[in-house]
C-alpha positions in Angstrom: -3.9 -3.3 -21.2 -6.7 -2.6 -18.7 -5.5 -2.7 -14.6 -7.8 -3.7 -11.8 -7.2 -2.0 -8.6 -9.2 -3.0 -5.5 -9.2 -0.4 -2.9 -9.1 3.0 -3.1 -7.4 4.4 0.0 -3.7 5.9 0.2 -1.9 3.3 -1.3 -4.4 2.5 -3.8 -4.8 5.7 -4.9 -0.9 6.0 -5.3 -1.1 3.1 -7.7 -3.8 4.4 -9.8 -2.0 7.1 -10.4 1.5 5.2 -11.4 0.0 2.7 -13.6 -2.5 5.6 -15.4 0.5 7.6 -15.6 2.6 4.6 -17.5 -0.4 4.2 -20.1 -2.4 1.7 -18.8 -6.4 1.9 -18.6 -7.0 1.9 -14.7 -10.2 0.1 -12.9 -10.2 1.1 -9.5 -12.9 -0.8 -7.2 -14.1 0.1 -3.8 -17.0 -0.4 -1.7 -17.6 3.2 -0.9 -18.8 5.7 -3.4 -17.1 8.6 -0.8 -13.6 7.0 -0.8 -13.9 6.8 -4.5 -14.9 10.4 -4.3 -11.8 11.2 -2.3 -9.5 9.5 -4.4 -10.6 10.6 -7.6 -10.0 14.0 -6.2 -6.9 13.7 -4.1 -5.6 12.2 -7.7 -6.3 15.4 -9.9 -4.6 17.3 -7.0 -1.6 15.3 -6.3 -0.7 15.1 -10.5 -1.5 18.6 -10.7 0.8 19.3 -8.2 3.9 17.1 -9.5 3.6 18.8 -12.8 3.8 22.1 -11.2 7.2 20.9 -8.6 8.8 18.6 -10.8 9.6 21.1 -14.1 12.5 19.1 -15.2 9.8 16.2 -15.8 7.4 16.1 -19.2 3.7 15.4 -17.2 0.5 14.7 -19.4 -2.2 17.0 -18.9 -4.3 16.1 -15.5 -7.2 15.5 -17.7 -5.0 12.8 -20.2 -4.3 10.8 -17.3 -7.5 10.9 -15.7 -9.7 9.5 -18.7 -7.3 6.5 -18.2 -9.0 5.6 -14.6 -12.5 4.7 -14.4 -13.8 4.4 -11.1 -16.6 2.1 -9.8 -17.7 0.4 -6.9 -18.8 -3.2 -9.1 -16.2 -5.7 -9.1 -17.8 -7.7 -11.7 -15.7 -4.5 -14.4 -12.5 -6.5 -13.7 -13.8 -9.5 -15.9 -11.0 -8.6 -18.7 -8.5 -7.4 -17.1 -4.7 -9.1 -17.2 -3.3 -7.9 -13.6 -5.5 -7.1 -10.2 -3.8 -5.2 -7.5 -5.4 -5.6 -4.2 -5.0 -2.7 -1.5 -7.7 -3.4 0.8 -7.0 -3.0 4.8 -4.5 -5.5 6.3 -8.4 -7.4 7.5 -8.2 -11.3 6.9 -11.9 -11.4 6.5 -12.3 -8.7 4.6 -9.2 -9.8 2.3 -10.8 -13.5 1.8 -14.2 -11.9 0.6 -12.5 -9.7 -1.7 -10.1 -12.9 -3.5 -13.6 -15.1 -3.3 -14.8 -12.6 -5.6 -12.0 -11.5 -7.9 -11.5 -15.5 -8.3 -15.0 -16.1 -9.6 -15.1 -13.0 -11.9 -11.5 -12.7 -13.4 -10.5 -14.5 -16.1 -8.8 -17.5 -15.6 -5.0 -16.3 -16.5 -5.2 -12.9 -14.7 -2.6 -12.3 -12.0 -3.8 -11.5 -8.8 -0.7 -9.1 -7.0 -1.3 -8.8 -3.3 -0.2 -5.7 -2.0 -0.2 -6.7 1.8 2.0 -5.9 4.5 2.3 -8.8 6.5 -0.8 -11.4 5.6 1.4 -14.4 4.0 0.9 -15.0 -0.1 0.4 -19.0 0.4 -2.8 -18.0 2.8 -4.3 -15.6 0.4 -3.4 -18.4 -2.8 -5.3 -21.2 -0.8 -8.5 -19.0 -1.0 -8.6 -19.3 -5.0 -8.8 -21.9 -7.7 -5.7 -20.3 -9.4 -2.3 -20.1 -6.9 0.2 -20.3 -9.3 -1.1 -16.8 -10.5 -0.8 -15.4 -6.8 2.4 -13.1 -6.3 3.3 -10.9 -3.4 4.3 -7.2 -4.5 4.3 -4.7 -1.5 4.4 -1.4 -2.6 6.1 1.4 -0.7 4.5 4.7 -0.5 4.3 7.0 -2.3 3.7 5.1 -4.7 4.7 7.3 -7.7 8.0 8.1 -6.5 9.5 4.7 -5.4 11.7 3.1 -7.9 11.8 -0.2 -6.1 9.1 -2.7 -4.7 9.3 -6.5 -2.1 7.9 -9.0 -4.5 6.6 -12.4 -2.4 7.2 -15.9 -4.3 3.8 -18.2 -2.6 4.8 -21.9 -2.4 2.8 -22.4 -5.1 3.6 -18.7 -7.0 4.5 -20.2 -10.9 7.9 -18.9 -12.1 5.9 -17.4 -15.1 3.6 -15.4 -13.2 6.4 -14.2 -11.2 8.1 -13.1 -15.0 4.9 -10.6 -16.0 4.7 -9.4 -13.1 8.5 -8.3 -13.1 8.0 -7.5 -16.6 5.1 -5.5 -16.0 6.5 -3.1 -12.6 9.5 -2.7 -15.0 7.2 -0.5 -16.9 5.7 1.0 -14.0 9.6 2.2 -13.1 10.0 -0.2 -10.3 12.7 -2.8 -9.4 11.3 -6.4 -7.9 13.6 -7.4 -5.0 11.9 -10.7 -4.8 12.0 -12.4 -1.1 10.3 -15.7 0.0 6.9 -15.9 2.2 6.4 -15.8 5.5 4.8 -12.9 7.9 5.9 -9.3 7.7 8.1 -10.2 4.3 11.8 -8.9 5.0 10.4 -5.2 4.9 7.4 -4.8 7.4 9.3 -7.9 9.7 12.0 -5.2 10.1 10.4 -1.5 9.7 7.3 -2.1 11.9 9.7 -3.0 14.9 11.4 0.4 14.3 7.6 2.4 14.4 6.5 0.0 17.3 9.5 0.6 19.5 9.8 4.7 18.3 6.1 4.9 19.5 6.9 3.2 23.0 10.3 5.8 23.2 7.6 8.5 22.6 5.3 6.9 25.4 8.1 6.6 28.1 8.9 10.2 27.4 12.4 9.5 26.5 11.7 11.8 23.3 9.2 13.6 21.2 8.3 12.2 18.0 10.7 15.2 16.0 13.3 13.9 18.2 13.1 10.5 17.8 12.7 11.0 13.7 15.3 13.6 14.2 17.9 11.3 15.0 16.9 8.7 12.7 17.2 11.1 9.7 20.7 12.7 10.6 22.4 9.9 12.6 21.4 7.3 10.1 20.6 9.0 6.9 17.0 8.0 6.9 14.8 9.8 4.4 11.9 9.4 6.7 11.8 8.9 10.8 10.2 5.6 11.9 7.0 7.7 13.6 6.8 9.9 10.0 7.0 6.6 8.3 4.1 5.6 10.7 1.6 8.5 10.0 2.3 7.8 5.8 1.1 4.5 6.3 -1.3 4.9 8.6 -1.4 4.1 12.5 -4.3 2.1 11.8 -2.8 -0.4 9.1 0.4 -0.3 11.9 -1.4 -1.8 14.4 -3.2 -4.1 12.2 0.4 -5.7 10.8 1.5 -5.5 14.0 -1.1 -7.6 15.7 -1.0 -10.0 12.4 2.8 -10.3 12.9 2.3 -11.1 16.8 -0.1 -13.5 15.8 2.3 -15.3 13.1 5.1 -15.5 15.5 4.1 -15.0 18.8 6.9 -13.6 19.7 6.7 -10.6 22.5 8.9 -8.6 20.2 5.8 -7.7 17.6 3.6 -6.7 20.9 1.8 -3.0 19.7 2.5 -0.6 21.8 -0.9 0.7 23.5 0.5 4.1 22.6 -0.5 3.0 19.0 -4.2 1.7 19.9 -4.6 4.7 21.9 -4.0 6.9 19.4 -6.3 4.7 16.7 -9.4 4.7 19.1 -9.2 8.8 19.2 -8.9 8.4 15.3 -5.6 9.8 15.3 -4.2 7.8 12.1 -1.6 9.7 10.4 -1.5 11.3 7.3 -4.9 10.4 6.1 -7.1 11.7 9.1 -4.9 14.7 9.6 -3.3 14.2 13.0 -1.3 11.3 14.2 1.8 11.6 15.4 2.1 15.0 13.5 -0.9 17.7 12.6 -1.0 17.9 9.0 -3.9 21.2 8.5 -4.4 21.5 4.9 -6.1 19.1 2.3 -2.6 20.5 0.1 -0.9 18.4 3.1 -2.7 15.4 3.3 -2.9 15.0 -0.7 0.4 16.1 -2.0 3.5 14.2 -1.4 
């Protein structure tokens, strides 16, 4: 069965990875021949490196897994395929142009799963001649190493559609908690008032960032600190779901804290630029999770 994956940043690049790595033929799409580059790349490196950390785990060769992902900046090589996962930046326009597109060149039964983190599934159906195949999955990153994702029933998601796709993240390793649709899902709703407020704490000087992630990790058990969570995502794709979410509701509680746009202006963006709210040095850093 042959994936299409639109978008080859961070979190597309983490699910290239987990669906090559489950035996499926990966398409991954983007507009840029460099952030294909990148990914393809930052892919041999990162399933290099589990193979090498994770001994108590069988791991196909790098090269096995690779020949499974074919990389490409046409989106007309998605004609066949039975699932799309779009990844593109949380961008209304640029997420209508891409579902104009995929609606025109997909086949008619394919299954479009919108990895967004706040842009509601019903909008992103209306834009295409096929809702009932439109289903909200919002992966959590990394990718690879998450055993659960938020699936998003549309108003007009079909109760089929929302079987495959169950049927197929089961063989991807992951759980679908499935929630209903409105802004921000239960997940980003909740976790990007936690980043927004732990960046404002960080701007009134009440803490540093290792504090404030500090406290979060051994007073509540948190894996991750809200402002580490923030530089994994991206403080970029933060602000953007938190100016969609303000938008949605408008409710003073979503207001992004100018901290944030600060920080994105000096292109400061986490994880993936190399400095955010922490200074990650080494390509190992930025590639290996």
């Amino acid at each position: 069965m042959k994936i299409g994956i639109v978008g080859a940043g961070v979190m597309g690049t983490g699910v290239a990875q987990n669906v090559a790595q489950s035996g499926y033929d990966a398409i991954v799409v983007d507009i840029s021949q460099e952030a294909l580059a990148k990914a393809k790349q930052e892919l041999q490196q990162t399933i290099r490196f589990q193979g090498l950390f994770n001994k108590t785990k069988v791991s196909e060769p790098v090269d096995t897994v690779m020949q499974r992902i074919t990389f490409t900046t046409s989106m007309d090589e998605l004609d066949d395929v039975e699932f799309v996962i779009e990844n593109v930046p949380e961008i209304w326009e640029a997420k209508k142009s891409v579902y104009l597109d995929l609606d025109r060149i997909c086949r008619p039964d394919c299954i479009f799963l919108v990895n967004t983190s706040c842009i509601p599934i019903t909008r992103i159906a209306s834009l295409t001649r096929r809702p009932a195949f439109i289903f909200g999955v919002h992966f959590m990153n990394p990718v690879p190493l998450k055993s659960t994702v938020e699936g998003i029933r549309g108003f007009h998601t079909g109760e089929e559609t929302i079987a495959r796709a169950k049927q197929f993240l089961a063989s991807l390793g992951k759980e679908c908690i499935v929630v209903n649709d409105y802004p921000g899902f239960v997940s980003n709703r909740i976790s990007h008032l936690f980043m927004n407020e732990a960046a404002y704490v960080v701007q009134d000087q009440v803490a540093d960032p290792e504090e404030v992630d500090a406290i979060f990790k051994k007073c509540f058990g948190h894996k991750m600190g809200p402002l580490e969570t923030a530089d994994l995502i991206g403080l970029d794709t933060v602000v953007q779901s938190l100016e969609i979410l303000y938008e949605s509701y408008q409710d003073p509680k979503f207001r992004c804290c100018p901290l944030l746009k600060k920080m994105v202006y000096a292109g400061h963006l986490g994880k993936k630029s190399g400095k955010g709210f922490y200074a990650y040095e080494t390509e190992e850093e930025l590639s290996f999770i």
